[in-house]
Biopython code that builds the backbone (N, CA, C, O; Angstrom):
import numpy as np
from Bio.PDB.StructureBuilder import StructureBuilder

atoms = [
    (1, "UNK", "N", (12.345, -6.204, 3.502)),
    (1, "UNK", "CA", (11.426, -7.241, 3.899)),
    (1, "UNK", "C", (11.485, -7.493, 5.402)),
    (1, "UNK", "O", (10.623, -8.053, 6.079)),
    (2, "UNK", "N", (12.730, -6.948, 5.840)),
    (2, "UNK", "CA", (13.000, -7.435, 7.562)),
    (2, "UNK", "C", (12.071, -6.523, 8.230)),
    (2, "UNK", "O", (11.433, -7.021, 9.158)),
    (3, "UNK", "N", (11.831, -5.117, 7.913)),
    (3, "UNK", "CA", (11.097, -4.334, 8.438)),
    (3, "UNK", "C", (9.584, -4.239, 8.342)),
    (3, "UNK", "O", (8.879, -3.584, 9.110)),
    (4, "UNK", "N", (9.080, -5.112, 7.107)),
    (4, "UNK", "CA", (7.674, -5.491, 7.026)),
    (4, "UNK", "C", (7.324, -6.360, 8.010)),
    (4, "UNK", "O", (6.263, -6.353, 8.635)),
    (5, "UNK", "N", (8.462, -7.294, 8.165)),
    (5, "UNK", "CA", (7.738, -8.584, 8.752)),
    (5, "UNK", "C", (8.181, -7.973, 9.996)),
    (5, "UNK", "O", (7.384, -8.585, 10.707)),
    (6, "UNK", "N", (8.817, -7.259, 10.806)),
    (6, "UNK", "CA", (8.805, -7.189, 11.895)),
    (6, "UNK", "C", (7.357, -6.474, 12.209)),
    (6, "UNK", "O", (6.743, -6.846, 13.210)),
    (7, "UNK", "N", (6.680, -5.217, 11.171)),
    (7, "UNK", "CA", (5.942, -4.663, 11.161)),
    (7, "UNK", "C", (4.251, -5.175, 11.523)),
    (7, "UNK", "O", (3.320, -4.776, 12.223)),
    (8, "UNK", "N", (4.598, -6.543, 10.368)),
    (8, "UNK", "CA", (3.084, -6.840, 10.200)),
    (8, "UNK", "C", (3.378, -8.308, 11.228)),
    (8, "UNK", "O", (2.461, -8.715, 11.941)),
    (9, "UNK", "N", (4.807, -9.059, 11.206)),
    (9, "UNK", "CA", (4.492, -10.773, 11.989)),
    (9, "UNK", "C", (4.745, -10.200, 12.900)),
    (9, "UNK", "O", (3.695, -9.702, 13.305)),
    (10, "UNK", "N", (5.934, -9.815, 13.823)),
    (10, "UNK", "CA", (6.289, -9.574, 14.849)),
    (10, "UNK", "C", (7.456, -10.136, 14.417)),
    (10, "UNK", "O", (8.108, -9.938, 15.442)),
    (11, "UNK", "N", (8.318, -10.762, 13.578)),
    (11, "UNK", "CA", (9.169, -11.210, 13.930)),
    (11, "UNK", "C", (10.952, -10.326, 13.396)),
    (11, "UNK", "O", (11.030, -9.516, 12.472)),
    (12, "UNK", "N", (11.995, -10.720, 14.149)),
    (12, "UNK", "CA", (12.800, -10.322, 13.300)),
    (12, "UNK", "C", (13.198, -9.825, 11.989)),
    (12, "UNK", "O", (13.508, -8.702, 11.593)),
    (13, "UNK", "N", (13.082, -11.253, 11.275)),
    (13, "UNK", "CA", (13.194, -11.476, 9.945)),
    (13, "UNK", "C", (12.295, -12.012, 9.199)),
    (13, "UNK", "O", (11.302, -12.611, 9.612)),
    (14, "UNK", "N", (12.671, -11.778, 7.780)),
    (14, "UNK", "CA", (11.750, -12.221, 7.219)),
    (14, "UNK", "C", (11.926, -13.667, 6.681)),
    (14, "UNK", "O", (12.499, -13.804, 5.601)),
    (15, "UNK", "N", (11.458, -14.794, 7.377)),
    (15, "UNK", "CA", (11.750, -15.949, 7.329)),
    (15, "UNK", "C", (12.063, -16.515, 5.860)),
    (15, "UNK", "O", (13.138, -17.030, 5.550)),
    (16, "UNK", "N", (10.780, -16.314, 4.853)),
    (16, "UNK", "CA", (10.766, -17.341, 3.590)),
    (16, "UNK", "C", (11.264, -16.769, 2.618)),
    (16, "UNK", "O", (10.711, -17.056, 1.557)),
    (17, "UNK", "N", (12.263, -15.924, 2.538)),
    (17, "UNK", "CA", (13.530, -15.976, 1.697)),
    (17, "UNK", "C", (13.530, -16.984, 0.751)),
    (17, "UNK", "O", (12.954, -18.021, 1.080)),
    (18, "UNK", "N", (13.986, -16.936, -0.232)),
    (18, "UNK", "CA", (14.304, -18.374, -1.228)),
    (18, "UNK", "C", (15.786, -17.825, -2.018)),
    (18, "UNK", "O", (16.087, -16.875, -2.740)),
    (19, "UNK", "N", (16.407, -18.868, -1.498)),
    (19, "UNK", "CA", (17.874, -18.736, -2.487)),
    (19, "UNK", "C", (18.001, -18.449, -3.960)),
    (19, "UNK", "O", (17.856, -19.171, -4.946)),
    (20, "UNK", "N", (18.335, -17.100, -3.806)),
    (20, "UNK", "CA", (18.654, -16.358, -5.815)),
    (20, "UNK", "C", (17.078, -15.699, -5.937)),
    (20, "UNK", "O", (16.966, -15.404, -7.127)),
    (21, "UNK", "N", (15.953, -15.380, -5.302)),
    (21, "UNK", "CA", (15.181, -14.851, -5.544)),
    (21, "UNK", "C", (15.635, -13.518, -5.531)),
    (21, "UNK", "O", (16.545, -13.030, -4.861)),
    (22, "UNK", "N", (14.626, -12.806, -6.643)),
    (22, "UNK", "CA", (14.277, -11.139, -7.115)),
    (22, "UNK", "C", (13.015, -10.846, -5.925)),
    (22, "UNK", "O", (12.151, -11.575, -5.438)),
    (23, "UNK", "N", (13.376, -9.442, -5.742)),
    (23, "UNK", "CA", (12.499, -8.667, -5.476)),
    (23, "UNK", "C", (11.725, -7.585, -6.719)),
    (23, "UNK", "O", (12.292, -6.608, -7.208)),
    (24, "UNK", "N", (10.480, -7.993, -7.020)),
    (24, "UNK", "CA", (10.271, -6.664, -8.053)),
    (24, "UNK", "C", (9.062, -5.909, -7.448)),
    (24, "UNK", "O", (8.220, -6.469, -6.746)),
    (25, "UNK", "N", (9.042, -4.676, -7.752)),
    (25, "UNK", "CA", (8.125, -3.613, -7.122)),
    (25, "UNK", "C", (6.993, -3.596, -8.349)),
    (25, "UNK", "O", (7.447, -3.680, -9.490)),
    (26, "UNK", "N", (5.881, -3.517, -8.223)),
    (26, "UNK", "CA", (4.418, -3.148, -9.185)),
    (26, "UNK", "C", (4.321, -1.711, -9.031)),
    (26, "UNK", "O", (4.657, -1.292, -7.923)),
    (27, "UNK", "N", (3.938, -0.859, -9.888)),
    (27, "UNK", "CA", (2.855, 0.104, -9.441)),
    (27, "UNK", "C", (1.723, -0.125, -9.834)),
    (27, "UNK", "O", (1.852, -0.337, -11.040)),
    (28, "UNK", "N", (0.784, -0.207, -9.592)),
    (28, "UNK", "CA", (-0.649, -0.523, -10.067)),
    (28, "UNK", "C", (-1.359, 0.717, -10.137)),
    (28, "UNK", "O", (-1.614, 1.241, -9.053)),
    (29, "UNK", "N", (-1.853, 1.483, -11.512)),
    (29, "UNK", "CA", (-2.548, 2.511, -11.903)),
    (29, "UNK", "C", (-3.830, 2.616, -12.384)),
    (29, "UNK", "O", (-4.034, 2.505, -13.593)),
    (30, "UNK", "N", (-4.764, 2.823, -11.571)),
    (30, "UNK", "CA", (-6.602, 2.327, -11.673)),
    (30, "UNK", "C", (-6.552, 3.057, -13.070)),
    (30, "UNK", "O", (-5.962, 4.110, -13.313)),
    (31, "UNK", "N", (-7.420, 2.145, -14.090)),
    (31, "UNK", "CA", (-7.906, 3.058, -15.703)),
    (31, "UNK", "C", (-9.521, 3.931, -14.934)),
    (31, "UNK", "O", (-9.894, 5.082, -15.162)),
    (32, "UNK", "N", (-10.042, 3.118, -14.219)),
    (32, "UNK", "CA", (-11.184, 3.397, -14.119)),
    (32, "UNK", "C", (-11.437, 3.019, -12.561)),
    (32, "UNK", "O", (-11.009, 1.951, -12.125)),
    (33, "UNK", "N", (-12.173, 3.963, -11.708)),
    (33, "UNK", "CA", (-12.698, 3.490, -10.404)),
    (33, "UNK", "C", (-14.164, 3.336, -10.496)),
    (33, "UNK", "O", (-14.790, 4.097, -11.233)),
    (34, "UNK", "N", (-14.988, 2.091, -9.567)),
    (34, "UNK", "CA", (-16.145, 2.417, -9.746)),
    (34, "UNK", "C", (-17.252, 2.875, -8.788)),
    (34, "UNK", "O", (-18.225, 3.604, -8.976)),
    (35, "UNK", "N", (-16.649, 1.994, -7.320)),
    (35, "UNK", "CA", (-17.205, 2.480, -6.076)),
    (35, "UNK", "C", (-15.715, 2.616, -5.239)),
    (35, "UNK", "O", (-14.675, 1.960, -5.185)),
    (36, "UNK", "N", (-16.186, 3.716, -4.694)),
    (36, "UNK", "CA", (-14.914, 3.837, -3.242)),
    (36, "UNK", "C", (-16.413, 3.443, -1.559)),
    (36, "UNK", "O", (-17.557, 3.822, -1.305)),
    (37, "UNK", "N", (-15.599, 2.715, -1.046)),
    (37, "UNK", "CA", (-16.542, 2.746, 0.497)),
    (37, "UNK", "C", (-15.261, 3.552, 1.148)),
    (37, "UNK", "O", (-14.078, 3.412, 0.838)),
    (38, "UNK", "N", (-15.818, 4.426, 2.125)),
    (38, "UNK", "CA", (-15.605, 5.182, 3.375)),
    (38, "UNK", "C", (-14.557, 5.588, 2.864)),
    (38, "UNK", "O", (-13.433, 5.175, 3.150)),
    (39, "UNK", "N", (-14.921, 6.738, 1.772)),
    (39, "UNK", "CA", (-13.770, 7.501, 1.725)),
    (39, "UNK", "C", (-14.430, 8.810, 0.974)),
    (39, "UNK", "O", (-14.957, 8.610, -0.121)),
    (40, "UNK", "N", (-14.420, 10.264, 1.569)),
    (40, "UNK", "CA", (-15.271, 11.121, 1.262)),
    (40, "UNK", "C", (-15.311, 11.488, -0.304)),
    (40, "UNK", "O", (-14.645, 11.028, -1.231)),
    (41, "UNK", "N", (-16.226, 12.385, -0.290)),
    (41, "UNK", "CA", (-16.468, 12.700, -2.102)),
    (41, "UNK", "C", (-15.693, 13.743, -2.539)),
    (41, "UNK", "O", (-15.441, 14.788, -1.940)),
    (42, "UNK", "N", (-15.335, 13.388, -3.622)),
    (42, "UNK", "CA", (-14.206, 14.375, -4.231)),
    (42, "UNK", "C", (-15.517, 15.761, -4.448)),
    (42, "UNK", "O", (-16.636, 15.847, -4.953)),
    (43, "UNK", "N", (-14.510, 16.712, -3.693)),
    (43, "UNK", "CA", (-14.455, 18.317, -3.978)),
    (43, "UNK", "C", (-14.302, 19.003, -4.982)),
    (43, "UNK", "O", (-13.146, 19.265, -5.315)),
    (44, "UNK", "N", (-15.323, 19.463, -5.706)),
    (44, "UNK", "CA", (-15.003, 20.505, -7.056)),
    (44, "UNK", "C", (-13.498, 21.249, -6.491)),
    (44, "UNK", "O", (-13.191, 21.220, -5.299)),
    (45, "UNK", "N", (-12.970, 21.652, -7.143)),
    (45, "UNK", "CA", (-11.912, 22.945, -7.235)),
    (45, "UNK", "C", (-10.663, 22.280, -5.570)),
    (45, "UNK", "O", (-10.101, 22.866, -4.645)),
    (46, "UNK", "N", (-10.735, 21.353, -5.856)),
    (46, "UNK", "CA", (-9.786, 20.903, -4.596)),
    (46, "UNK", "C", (-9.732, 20.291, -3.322)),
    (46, "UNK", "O", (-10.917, 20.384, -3.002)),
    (47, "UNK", "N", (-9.255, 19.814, -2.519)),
    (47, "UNK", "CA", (-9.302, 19.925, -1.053)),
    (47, "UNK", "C", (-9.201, 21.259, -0.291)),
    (47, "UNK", "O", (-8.860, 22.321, -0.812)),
    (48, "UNK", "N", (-9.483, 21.114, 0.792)),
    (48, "UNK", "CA", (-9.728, 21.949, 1.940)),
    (48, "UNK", "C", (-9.237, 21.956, 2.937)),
    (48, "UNK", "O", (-9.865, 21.068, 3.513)),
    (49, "UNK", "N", (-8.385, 22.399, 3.766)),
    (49, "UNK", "CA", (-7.851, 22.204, 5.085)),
    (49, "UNK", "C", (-9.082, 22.207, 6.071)),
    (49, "UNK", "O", (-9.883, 23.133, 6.193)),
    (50, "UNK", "N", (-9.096, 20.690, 6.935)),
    (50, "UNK", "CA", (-9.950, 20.646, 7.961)),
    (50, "UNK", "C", (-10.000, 21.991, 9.024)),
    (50, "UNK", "O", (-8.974, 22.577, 9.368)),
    (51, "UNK", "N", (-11.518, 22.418, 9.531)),
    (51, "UNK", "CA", (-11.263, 24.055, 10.025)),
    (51, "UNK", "C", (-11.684, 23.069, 11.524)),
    (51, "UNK", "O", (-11.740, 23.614, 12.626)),
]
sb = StructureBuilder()
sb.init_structure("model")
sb.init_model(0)
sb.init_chain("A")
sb.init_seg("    ")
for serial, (resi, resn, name, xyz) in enumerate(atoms, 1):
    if name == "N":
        sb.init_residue(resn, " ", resi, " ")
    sb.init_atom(name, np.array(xyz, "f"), 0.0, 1.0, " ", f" {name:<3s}", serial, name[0])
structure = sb.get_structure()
């Protein structure tokens, strides 16, 4: 958390800590997408190395 907040506040640390708190991680796995903005169209048979 010290390295986020230095990342995203500027600051040292990460101030709002709370005494005996958990950290838990999500993964969040889309069932379904419906629009993507600014992000190109999927390629039959793969990606491509930019030429």
């Amino acid at each position: 958390m010290d390295r986020l907040a230095h990342k995203y506040l500027g600051s040292e640390r990460f101030e709002w800590t709370m005494a005996g708190g958990q950290r838990v991680a999500v993964i969040v796995r889309p069932v379904k997408v419906r629009h993507i903005v600014g992000v190109e169209r999927f390629r039959p048979g793969g990606s491509r190395p930019a030429s």
